[in-house]
C-alpha positions as CSV (number, residue, x, y, z in Angstrom):
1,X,-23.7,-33.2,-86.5
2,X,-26.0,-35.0,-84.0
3,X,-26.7,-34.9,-80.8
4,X,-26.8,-37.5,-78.3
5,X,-28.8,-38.2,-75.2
6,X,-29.3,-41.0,-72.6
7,X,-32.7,-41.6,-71.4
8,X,-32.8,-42.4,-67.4
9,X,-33.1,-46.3,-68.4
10,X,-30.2,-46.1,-70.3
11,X,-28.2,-43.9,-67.3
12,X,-29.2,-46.9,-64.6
13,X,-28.5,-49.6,-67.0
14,X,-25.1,-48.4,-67.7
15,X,-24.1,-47.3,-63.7
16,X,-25.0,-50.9,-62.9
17,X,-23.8,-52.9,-65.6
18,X,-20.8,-51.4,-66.7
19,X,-17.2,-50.7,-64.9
20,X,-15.6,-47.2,-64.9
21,X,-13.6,-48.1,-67.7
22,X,-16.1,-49.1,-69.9
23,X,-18.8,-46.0,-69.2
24,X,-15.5,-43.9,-70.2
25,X,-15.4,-45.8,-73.7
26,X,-19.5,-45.4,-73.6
27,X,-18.6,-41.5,-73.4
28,X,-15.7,-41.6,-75.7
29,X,-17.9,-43.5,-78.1
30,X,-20.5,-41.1,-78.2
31,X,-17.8,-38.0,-78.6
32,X,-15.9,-39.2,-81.3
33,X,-18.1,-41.1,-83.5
34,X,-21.7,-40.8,-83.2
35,X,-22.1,-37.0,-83.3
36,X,-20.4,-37.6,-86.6
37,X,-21.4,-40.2,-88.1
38,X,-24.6,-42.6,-86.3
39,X,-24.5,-45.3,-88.3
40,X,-22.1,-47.5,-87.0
41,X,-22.6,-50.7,-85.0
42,X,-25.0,-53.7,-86.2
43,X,-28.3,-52.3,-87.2
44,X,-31.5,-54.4,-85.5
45,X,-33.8,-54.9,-88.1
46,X,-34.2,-51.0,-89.0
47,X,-31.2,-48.8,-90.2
48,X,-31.9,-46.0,-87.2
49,X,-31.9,-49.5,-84.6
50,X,-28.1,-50.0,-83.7
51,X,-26.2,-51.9,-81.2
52,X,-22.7,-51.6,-80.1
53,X,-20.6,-53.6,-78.7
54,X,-18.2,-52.2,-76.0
55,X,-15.9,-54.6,-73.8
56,X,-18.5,-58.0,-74.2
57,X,-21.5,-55.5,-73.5
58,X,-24.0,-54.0,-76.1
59,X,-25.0,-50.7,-75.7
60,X,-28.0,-49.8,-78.1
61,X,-29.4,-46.6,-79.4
62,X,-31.5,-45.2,-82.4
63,X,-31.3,-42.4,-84.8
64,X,-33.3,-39.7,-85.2
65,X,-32.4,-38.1,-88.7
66,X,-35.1,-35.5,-88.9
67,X,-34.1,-33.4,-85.4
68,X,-30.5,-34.9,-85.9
69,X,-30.7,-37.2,-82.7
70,X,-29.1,-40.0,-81.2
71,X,-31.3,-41.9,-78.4
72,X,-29.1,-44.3,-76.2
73,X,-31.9,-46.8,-74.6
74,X,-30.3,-49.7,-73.0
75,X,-27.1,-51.9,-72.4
76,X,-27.1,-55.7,-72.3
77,X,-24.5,-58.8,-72.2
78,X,-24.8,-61.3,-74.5
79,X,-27.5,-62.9,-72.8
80,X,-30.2,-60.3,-72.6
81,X,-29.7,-59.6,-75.8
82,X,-32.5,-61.2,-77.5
83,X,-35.1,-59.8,-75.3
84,X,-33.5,-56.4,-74.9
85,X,-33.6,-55.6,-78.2
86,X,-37.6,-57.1,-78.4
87,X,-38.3,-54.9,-75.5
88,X,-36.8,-51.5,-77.4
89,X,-38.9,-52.5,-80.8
90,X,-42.0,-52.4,-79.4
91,X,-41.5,-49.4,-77.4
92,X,-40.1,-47.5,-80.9
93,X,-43.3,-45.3,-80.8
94,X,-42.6,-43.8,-77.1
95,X,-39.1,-43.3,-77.7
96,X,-39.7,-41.0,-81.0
97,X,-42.4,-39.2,-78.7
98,X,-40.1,-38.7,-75.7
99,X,-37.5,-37.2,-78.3
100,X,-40.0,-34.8,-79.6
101,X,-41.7,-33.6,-75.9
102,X,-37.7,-32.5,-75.3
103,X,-37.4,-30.7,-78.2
104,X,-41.0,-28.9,-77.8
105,X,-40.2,-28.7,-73.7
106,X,-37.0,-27.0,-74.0
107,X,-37.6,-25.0,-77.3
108,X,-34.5,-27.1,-79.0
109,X,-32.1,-29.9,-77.1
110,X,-32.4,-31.1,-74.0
111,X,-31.7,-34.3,-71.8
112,X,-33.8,-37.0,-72.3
């Protein structure tokens, strides 16, 4: 099993762009399928790179196999899409280092 966690960007990102309705399926989404099994969605150019798409909006999150985490990083609509995702690939590096200063900071999971 994996676990999942929401970096701040992520939190605002969703809050703003997203109704009630669809932040429940974000939850949902997260609860049912990718504590089980990540790999769903579109991948972006790497396997652990995925996007979602929930109601017209993408949510996007990567995959940490070695700690057994799943990062969500942003949401976009269809038209922020190209630059979201170019935004998230070249900050690959700082997410995998934020994922691994929670592990060592709390001593095992935390929130991102």
């Amino acid at each position: 099993m994996y676990q999942v966690f929401r970096t701040a960007r992520f939190e605002k990102e969703m809050m703003k762009q997203l109704s009630s309705a669809e932040q429940e399926a974000v939850a949902n989404f997260e609860k049912k399928h990718l504590v089980f099994d990540p790999y769903v969605g579109d991948h972006l150019g790497y396997p652990f790179f995925r996007e979602k798409k929930l109601s017209g909006k993408r949510v996007y999150f990567l995959i940490y196999d070695d700690v057994k985490i799943v990062l969500m990083v942003s949401v976009s609509d269809k038209k922020a899409q190209h630059d979201t995702i170019e935004e998230i690939k070249l900050h690959l590096k700082d997410y995998y280092a934020l994922v691994k200063e929670v592990l060592t900071r709390h001593g095992g999971y935390g929130h991102a």
